[in-house]
C-alpha positions in Angstrom: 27.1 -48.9 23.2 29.4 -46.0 24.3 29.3 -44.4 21.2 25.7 -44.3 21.1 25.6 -42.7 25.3 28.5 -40.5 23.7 26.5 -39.5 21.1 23.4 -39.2 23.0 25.4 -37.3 25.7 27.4 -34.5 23.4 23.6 -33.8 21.4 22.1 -33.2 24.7 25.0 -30.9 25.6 24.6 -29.0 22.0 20.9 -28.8 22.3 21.6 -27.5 26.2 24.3 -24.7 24.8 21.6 -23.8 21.9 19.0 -23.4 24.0 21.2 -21.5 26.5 21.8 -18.9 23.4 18.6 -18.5 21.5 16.8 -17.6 25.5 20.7 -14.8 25.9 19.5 -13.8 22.5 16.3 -12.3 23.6 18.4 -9.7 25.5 19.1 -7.3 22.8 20.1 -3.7 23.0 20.3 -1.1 20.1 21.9 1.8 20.7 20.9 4.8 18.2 22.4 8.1 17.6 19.9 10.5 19.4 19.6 12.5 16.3 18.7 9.2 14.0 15.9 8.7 17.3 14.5 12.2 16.2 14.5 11.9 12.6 12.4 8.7 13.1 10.2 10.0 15.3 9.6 13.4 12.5 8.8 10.7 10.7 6.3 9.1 11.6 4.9 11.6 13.3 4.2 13.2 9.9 2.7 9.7 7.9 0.5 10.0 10.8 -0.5 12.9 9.8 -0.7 12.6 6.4 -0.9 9.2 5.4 -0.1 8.6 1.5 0.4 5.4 -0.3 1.8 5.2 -3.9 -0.9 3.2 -5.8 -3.2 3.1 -8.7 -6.5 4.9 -10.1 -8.5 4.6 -13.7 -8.4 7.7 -15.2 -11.7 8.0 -17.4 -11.9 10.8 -18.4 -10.2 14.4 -19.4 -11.5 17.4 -20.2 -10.9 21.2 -20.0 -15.4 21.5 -19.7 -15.5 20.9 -15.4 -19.3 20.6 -16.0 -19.0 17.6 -18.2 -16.1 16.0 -15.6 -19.3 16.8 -13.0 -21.5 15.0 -15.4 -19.6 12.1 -16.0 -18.7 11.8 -12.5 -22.3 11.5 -11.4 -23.0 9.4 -14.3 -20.0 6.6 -12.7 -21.5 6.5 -9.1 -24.9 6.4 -11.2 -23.2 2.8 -12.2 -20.5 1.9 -9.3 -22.0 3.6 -6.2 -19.6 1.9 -4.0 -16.5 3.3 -5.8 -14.7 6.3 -5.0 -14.5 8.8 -7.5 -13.0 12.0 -8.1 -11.3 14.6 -10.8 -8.1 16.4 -10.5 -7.1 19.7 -11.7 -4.0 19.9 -13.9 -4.0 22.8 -15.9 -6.1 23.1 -18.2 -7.3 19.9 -17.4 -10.2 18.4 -15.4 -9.5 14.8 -15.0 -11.6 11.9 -13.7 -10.0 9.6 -11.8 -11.9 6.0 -9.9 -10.7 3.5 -7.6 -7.7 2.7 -5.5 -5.8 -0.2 -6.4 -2.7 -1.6 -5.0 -1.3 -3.1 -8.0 -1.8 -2.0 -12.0 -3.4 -5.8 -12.2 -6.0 -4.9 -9.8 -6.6 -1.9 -11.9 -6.8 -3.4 -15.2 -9.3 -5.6 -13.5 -11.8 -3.4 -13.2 -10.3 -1.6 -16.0 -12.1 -4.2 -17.8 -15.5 -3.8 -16.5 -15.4 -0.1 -17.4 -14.2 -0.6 -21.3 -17.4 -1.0 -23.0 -18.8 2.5 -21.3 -15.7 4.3 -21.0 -13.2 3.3 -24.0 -11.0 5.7 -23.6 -9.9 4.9 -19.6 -6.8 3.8 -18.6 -4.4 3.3 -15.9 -2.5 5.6 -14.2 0.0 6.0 -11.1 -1.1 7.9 -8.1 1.5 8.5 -5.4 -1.0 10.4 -3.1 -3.7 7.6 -2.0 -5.2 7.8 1.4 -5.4 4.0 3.0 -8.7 4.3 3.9 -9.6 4.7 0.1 -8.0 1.3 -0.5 -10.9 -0.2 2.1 -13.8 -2.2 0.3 
């Protein structure tokens, strides 16, 4: 019987001191280096601004005829109205890019869908999404 009140006794005073800490713990102070505070704050301050997310597009289409990227282009929303599409210029190329994925699975996804009328898409990186392209 006392080892069982001793027992009882020294896991209330464990669960006490436990308790104690975890509630001291909630008192924490970090101190930074004022210029680490800036650099931070630059920082956010300018994904704010510009808010980019590394992500994924089907690229359907190149070409160095900009009428024909137009054409096909209306031609997708034609078929997909809901998803975004859009061409980039890389000399002397007019590209047509669709979509916003997260992942390259999420791309090949859809990459599926689009096979039969576009053969020759595939997937390709795109560090420069907006987030509100990602929205469905």
């Amino acid at each position: 019987m006392f080892k069982t009140s001793m027992r009882t006794g020294i896991c209330t005073l464990l669960i006490l001191l436990l308790a104690r800490g975890i509630a001291g713990a909630q008192d924490v102070q970090v101190n930074m280096d004022p210029a680490i505070e800036q650099l931070v704050r630059t920082w956010v301050a300018q994904n704010r601004a510009n808010p980019r997310i590394d992500g994924w597009r089907i690229q359907i289409m190149s070409s160095t005829d900009r009428q024909r990227v137009d054409a096909t282009k209306t031609q997708f929303l034609n078929q997909y109205p809901t998803m975004l599409a859009d061409w980039v210029h890389e000399k002397p190329y007019y590209k047509l890019r669709v979509g916003a994925f997260h992942t390259r699975q999420e791309a090949m996804s859809f990459l599926l869908q689009l096979k039969y009328t576009y053969p020759e898409a595939y997937p390709t990186r795109d560090p420069n999404i907006h987030p509100r392209d990602f929205l469905e």
